[in-house]
C-alpha positions in Angstrom: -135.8 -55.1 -108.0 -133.7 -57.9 -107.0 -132.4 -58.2 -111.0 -131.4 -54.8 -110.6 -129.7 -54.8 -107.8 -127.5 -57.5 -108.8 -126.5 -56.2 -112.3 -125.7 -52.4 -110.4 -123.6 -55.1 -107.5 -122.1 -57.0 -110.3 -121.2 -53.9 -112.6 -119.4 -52.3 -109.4 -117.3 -55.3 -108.6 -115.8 -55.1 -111.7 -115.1 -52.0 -112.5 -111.7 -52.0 -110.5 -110.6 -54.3 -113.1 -111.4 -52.0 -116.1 -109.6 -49.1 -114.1 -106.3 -50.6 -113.5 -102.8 -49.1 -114.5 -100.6 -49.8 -117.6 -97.4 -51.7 -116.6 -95.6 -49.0 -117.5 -95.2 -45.1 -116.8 -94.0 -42.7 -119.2 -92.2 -39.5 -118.3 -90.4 -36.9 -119.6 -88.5 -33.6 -118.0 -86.7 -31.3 -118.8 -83.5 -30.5 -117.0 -81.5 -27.4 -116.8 -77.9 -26.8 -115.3 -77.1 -23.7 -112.3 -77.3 -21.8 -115.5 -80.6 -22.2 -116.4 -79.2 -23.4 -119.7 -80.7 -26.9 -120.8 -78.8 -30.0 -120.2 -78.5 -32.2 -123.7 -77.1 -35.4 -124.6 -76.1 -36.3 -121.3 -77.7 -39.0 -119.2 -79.4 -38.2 -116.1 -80.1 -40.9 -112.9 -82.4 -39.8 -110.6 
């Protein structure tokens, strides 16, 4: 019982480290004028 509960101890202390975040974020939008009409080749700062 012991055994067990320190693989399930050791197996929840690292799974954090397995779950973490890439170092980047990707995103994409699409943006449209007053118009409703699409807004192309411009560049956008948000």
């Amino acid at each position: 019982m012991k055994k067990l509960f320190t693989i399930l101890a050791a197996v929840l202390l690292t799974a954090p480290v397995w779950a973490q975040s890439p170092e980047k974020m990707s995103y994409q939008a699409v943006i449209r004028n007053s118009s409703e009409a699409l807004v192309t080749n411009t560049t956008i700062f948000i």
